[in-house]
C-alpha positions in Angstrom: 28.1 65.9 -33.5 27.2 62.5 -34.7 23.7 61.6 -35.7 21.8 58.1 -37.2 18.7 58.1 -38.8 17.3 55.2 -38.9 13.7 55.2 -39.7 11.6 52.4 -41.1 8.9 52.3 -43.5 5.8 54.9 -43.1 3.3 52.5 -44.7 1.8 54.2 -47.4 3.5 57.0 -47.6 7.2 56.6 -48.0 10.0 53.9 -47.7 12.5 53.9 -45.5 15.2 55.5 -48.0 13.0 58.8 -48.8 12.1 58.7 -44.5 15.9 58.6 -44.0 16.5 61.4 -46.9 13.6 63.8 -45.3 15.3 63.5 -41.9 18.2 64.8 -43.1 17.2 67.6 -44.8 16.1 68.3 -41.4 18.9 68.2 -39.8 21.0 69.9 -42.5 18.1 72.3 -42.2 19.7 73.2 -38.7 23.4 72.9 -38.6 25.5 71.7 -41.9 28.2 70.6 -40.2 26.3 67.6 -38.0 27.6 64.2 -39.7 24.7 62.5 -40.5 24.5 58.3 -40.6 21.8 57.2 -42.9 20.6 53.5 -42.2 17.0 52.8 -43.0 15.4 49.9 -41.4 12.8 47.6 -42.1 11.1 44.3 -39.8 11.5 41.6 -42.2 8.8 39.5 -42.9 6.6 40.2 -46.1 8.3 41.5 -49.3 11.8 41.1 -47.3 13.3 41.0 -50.7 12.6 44.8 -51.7 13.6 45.4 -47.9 17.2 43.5 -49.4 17.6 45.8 -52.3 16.5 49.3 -50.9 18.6 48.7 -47.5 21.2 46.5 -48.2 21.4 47.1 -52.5 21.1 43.4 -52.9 20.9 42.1 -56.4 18.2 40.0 -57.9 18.9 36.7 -59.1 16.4 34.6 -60.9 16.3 31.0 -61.0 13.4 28.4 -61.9 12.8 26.3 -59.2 10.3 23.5 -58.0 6.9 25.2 -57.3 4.3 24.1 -54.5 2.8 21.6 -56.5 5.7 20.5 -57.9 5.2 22.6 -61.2 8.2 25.0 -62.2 8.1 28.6 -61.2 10.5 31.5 -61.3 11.8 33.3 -58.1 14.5 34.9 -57.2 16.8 35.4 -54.1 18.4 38.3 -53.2 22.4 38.5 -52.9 24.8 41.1 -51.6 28.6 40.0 -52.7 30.0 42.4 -50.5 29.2 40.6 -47.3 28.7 37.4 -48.9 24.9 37.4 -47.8 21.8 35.7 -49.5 18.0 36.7 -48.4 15.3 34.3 -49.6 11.6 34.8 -49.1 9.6 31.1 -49.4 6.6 32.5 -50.6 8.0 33.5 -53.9 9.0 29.1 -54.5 6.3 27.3 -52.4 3.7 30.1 -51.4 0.1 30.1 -51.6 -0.1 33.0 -54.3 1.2 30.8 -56.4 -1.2 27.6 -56.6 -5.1 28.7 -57.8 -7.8 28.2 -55.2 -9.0 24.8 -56.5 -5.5 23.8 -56.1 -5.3 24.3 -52.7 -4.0 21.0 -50.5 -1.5 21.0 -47.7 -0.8 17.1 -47.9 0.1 17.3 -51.8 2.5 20.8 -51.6 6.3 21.1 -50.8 8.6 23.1 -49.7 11.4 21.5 -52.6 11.7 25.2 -54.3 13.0 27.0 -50.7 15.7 24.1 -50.6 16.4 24.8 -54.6 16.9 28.3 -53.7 19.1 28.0 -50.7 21.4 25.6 -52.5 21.4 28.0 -55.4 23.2 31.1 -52.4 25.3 28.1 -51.3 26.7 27.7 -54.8 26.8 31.6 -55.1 29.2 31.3 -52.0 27.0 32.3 -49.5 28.1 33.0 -45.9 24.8 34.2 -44.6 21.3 33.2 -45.7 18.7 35.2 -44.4 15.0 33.2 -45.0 11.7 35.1 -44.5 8.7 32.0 -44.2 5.5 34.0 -44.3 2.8 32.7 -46.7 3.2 29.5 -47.2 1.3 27.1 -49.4 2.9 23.9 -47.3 2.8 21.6 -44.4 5.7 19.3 -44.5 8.1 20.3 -41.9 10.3 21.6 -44.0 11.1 18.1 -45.5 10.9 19.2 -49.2 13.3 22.4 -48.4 15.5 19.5 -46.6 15.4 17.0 -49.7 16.5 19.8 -51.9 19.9 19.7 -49.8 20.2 16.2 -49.9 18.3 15.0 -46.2 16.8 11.6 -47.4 13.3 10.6 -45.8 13.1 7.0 -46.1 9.6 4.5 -45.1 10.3 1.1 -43.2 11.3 -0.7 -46.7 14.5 2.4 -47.8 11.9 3.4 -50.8 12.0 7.9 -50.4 8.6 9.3 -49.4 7.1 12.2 -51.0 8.6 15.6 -50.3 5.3 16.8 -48.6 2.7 17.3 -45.9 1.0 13.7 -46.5 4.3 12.0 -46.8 5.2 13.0 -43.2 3.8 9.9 -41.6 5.6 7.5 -44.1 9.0 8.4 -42.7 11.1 5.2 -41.3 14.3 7.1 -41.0 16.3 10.0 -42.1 19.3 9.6 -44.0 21.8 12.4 -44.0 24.9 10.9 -45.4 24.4 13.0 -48.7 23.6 16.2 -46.9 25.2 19.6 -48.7 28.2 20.2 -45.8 28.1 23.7 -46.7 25.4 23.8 -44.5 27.7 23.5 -41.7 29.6 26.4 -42.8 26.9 28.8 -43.1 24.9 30.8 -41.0 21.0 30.8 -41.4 18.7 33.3 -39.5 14.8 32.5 -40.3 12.5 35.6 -39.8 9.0 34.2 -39.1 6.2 36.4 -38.0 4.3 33.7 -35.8 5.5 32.1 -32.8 3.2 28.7 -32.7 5.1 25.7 -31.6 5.2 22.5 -34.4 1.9 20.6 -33.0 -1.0 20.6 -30.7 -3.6 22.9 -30.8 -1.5 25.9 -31.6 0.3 24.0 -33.8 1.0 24.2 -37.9 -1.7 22.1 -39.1 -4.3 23.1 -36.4 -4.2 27.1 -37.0 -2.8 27.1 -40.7 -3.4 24.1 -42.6 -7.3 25.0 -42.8 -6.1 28.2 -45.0 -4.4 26.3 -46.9 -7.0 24.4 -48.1 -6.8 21.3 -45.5 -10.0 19.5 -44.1 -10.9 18.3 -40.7 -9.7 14.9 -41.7 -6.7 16.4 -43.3 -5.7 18.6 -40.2 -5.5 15.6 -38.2 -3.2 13.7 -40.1 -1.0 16.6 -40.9 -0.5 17.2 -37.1 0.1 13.2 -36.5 2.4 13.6 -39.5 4.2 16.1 -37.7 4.4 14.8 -34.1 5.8 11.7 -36.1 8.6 13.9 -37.9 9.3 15.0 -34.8 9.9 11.8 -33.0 12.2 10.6 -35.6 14.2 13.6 -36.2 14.5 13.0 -32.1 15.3 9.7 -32.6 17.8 9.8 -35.9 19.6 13.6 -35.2 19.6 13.4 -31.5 24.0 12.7 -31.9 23.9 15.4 -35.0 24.3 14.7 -38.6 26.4 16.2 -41.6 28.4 18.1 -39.0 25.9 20.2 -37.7 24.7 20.0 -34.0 22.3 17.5 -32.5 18.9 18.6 -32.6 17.9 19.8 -28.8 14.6 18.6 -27.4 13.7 22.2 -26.8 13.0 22.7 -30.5 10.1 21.0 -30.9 8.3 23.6 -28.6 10.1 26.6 -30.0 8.2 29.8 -30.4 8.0 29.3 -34.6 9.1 25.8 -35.3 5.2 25.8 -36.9 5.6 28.8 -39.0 5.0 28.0 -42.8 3.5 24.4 -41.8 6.5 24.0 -40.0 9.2 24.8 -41.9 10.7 26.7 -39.0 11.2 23.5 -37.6 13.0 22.1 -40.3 15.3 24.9 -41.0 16.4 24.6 -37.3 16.2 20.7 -37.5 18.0 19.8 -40.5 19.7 23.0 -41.1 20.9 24.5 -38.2 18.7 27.9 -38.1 18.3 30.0 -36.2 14.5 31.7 -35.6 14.9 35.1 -34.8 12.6 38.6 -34.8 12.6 39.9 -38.4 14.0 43.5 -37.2 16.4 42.4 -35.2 17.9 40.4 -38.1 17.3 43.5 -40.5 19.4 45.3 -38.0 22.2 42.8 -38.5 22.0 42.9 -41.8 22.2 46.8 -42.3 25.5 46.5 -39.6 23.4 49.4 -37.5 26.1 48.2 -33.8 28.7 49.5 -36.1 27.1 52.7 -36.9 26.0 53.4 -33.6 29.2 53.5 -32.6 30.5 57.5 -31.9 27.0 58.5 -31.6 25.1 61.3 -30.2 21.7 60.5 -30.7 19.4 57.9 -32.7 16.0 59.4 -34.9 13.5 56.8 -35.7 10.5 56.7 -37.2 7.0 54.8 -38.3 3.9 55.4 -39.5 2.3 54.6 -36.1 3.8 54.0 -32.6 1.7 52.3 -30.2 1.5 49.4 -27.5 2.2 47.0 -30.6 5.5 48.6 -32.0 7.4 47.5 -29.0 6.3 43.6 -30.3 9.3 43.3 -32.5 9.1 46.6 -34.5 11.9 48.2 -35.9 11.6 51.1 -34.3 11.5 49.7 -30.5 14.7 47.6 -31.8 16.8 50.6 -33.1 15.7 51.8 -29.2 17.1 48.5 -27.6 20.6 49.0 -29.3 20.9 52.8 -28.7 20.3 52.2 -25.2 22.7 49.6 -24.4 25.1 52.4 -25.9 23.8 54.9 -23.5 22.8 56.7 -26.7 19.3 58.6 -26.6 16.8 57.5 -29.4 14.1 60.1 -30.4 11.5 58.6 -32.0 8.7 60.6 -35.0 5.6 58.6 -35.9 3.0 59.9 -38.2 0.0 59.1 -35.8 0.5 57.8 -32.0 -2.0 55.3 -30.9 -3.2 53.6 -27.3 0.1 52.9 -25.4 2.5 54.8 -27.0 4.1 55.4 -23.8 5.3 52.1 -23.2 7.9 52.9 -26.0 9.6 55.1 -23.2 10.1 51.7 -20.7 12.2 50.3 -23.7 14.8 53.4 -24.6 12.8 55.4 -26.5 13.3 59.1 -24.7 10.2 61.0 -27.0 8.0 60.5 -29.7 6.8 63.3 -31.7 4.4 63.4 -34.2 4.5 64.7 -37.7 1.7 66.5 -38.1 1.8 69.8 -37.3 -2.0 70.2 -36.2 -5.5 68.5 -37.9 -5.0 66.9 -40.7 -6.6 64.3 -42.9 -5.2 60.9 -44.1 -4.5 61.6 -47.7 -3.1 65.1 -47.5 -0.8 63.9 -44.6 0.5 61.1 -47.0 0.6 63.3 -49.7 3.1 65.5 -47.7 4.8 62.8 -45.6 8.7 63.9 -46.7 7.8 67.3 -46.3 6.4 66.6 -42.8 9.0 64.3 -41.5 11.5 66.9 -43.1 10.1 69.5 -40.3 9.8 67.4 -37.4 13.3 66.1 -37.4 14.2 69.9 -37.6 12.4 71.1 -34.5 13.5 67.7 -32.8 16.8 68.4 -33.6 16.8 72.0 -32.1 15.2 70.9 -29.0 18.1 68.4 -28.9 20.9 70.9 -29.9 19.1 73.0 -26.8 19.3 70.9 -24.1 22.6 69.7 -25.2 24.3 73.4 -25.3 22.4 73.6 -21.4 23.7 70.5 -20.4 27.5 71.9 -21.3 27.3 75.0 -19.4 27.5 73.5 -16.2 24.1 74.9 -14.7 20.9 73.2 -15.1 18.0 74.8 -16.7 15.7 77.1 -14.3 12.4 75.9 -13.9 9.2 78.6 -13.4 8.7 79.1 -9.4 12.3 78.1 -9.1 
């Protein structure tokens, strides 16, 4: 018998390397001889560089790059040789942690450093970059991130415009003769956490900008800015450029082109991207399909399961791949909130909780290995039951049968 754990984080309590090595004490708990599949998962997003090296054992490289405000910082990008994969998270070149409060101004930042860094996996030989955009300092449209790999923003008179937010309305054309053609070679997932299209009143400037330090006045000219970028990159990609693909009039309504002040848009614009959910491209990355293969059934777990973990969670997207595989997927949370039961509509078969009766907060982190240890063991003889009755032939009587 074949089983994968693939558990994500229980926020709080354990990662999802010590949930994966609890669950299989549980199962070694019950039979030895079960071959067990470790692949710990994780949604992306938010610190997907520690996600990189606990899942994937990417290594950290360092590099000073171009900060927000054009000041040098350090960051560093994640890189697996093995499958020729970079992951890059923006926030550690052009996020809002890094500029002080009084610094704050979404027409003066760019986006430069996440272009520095994503040339940097190119000349590292990268066949995959993976780029998480959360926290962003920026509204530029990805422009700076797109200067960086040699996109030229030109006004009516061929002088460059500034890299940023308030240079977006100054753009007479886009040159993209000296564009990096690796980019054409590479594939680029973006894992973004918002889906608000590139303008209007859900757009970049209109939700985010104002965090970012942005007045009335400056939230209107941000989103003009960007409505403009938008008609040119229409205008000067609609035939393609560099060899990638022509830009399709659907992406200036896709769900995230405004994520990180619209950086999602550029990524897709000017490099190709692709916007996808942040576990389904943690899935990818850890090859789960592969593992799956041979299997007889799928543990999962989270910290808590409710209506919202089928929204893009890991745990509702280890679910979706088990059960195109006709594999069943069990799933153990350490709490189970309102709608929980939706999970079922979407290939989870059960959820269990971890705690064994009333229990309080701390002492339930305290003992979360422990705990998810002895679920996955009474899980897995429940399993192991109703697998021996399913071979015998005979269903299982029922009382009053």
């Amino acid at each position: 018998m074949r089983i994968v754990l693939a558990p994500n984080a229980l926020k709080g309590s354990c990662s999802a390397a010590a949930a994966a090595d609890a669950m299989a004490e549980g199962v070694i708990s019950v039979d030895p001889g079960i071959e067990i599949i470790k692949a710990p998962v994780a949604d992306g997003g938010d610190g997907l560089l520690a996600v990189a090296a606990e899942i994937i054992g990417a290594e950290m490289r360092q590099l000073q790059v171009t900060g927000p405000s054009f000041d040098p910082v350090k960051a560093v990008i994640g890189w697996e040789p093995g499958t020729r994969s970079a992951v890059i998270e923006m926030a550690l070149a052009s996020g809002l942690a890094l500029l002080d409060q009084c610094a704050l101004d979404p027409e003066a930042t760019t986006t430069v450093g996440t272009g520095e860094l994503m040339r940097a996996a190119l000349d590292l030989g990268a066949e995959r970059i993976v780029v998480g955009i959360g926290g962003s300092a920026t509204n530029d449209g990805g422009i700076g991130m797109a200067s960086a790999l040699g996109w030229r923003f030109l006004d009516v008179d061929g002088a460059l415009v500034p890299p940023t937010g308030g240079g977006l309305s100054c753009i007479g054309r886009i040159d993209g003769r000296s564009v990096d053609r690796r980019l054409s070679r590479v594939e680029i997932d973006v894992i973004c956490d918002v889906d608000n299209p590139l303008t209007g009143p859900k757009g970049a400037a209109r939700v985010f900008a104002p965090q970012k330090g942005a007045s009335p006045a400056q939230v209107r000219r941000l989103d003009r800015g960007l409505q403009h970028l938008s008609d040119v990159v229409a205008r000067d990609l609609a035939q393609g450029c560099a060899e990638l693909p022509p830009v399709s009039s659907e992406l200036f309504d896709l769900p995230g082109a405004g994520a990180a002040g619209g950086l999602g848009f550029g990524l897709a614009a000017f490099c190709g991207a692709r916007l996808r959910p942040g576990a389904d491209v943690v899935l990818d990355m850890v090859g789960l399909d592969g593992l799956l293969e041979g299997a007889d059934l799928v543990l999962t777990s989270e910290g808590r399961m409710d209506s919202q973990t089928a929204a893009g969670k890991a745990p509702a997207a280890v679910a979706a791949r088990a059960r195109r595989l006709r594999i069943p997927c069990i799933a153990i949370a350490g709490g189970l909130g309102e709608g929980h039961q939706a999970l079922h509509e979407i290939g989870i078969e059960a959820i269990f909780s971890l705690c064994p009766g009333p229990i309080g907060l701390a002492e339930a982190q305290a003992q979360t290995t422990v705990l998810l240890s002895a679920c996955t063991e009474q899980v897995i003889r429940a399993f192991l039951a109703g697998h021996r009755a399913g071979c015998s032939g005979s269903p299982p009587k029922h009382p009053g049968h």
